[in-house]
C-alpha positions in Angstrom: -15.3 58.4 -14.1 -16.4 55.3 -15.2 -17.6 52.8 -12.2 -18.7 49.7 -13.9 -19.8 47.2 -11.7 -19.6 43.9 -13.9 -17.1 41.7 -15.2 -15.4 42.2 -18.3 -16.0 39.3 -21.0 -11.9 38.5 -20.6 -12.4 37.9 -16.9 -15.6 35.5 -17.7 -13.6 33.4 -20.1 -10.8 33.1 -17.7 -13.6 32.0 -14.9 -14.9 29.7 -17.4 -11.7 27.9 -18.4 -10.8 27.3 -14.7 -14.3 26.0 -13.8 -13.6 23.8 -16.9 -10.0 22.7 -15.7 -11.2 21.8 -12.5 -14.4 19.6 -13.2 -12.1 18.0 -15.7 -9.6 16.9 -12.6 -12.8 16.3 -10.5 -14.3 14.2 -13.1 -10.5 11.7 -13.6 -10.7 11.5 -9.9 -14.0 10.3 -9.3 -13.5 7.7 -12.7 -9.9 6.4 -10.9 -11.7 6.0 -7.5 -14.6 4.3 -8.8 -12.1 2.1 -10.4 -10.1 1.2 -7.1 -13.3 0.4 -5.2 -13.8 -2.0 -7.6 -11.0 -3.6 -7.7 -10.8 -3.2 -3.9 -14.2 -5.8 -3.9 -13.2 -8.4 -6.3 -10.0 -8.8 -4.0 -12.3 -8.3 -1.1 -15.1 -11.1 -2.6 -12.1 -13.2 -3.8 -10.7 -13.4 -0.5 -13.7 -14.3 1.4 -14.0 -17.1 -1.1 -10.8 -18.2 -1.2 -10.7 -18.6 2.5 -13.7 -20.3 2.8 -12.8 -23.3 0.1 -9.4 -23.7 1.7 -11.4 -24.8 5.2 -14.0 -26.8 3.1 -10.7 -28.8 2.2 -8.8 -28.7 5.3 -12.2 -30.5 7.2 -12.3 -33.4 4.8 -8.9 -34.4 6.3 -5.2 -35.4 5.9 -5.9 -38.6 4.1 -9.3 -37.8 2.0 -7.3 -34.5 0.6 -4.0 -36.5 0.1 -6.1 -39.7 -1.7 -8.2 -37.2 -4.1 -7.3 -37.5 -7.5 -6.8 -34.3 -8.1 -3.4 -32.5 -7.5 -2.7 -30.3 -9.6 -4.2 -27.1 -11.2 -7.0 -28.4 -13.2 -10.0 -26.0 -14.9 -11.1 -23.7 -12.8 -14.8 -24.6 -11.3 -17.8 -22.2 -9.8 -18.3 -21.3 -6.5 -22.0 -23.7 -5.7 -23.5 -24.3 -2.4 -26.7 -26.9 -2.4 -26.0 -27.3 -5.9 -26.3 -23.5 -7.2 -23.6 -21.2 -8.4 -23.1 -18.6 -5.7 -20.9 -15.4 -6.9 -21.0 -16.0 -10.7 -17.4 -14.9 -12.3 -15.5 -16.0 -9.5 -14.1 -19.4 -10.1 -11.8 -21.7 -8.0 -9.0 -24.4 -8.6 -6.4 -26.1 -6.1 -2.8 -28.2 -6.2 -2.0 -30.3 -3.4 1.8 -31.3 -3.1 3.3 -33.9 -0.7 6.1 -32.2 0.9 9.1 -34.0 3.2 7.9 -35.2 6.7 4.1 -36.2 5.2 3.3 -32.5 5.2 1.0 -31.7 2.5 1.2 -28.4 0.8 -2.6 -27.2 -0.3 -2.8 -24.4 -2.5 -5.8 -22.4 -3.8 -6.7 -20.1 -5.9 -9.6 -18.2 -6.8 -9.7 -16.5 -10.3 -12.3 -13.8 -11.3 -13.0 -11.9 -14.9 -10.9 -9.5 -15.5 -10.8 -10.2 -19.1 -10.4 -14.1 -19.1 -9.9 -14.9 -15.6 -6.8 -13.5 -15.7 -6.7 -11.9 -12.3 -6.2 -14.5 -9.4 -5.5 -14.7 -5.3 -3.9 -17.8 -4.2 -3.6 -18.9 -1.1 -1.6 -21.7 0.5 -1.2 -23.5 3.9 0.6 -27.0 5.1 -1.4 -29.9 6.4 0.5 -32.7 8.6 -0.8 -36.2 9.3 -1.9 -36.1 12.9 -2.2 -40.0 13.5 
């Protein structure tokens, strides 16, 4: 009788090539998840911005925002605050358009490296004359 208590070497390779399989899945998941949270914070870090620009605008006022000379998209510009640049990569530009009724349309958008500033969030509100 024989009453071998080990494995046979077929049963370790199949072992092996499983183990291998999984870590492999493992591994793609970990690299896609790592990916998504960073996407997740450049949206996250974008939007913070983004928000906070559009009410540094909206408190200068109906008719300092509508007088400006700019009003269109122009070349994007750094995030600064007391003359630095806060969150370098991120970069910001705006359009302001004079809609019917003296509503102005303020648009910004905040543009980050993806390669070449390519991705963007914009975000947009109307302003109306209160006097």
């Amino acid at each position: 009788m024989n009453t071998s208590k080990g494995f046979t070497f077929l049963e370790i390779l199949i072992a092996i090539a499983i183990m291998g399989m999984g870590l492999t899945l493992m591994v793609s998941i970990f690299k896609h998840n790592s990916k998504m949270g960073k996407e997740g914070r450049d949206y996250f870090v974008a939007s913070l911005l983004g928000q906070k620009k559009m009410e540094e605008i909206i408190q200068r006022g109906y008719e300092d925002i509508l007088n400006s000379g700019n009003k269109s998209f122009g070349k994007p510009v750094a995030f600064q605050e007391d003359g630095e640049v806060v969150n370098p990569g991120y970069a910001w530009t705006h359009e302001i358009v004079l809609q019917k009724n003296d509503l102005l349309k303020l648009k910004v958008r905040v543009l980050w490296p993806k390669p070449d500033n390519t991705h963007h969030i914009d975000f947009s509100t109307l302003l109306a004359n209160r006097e």
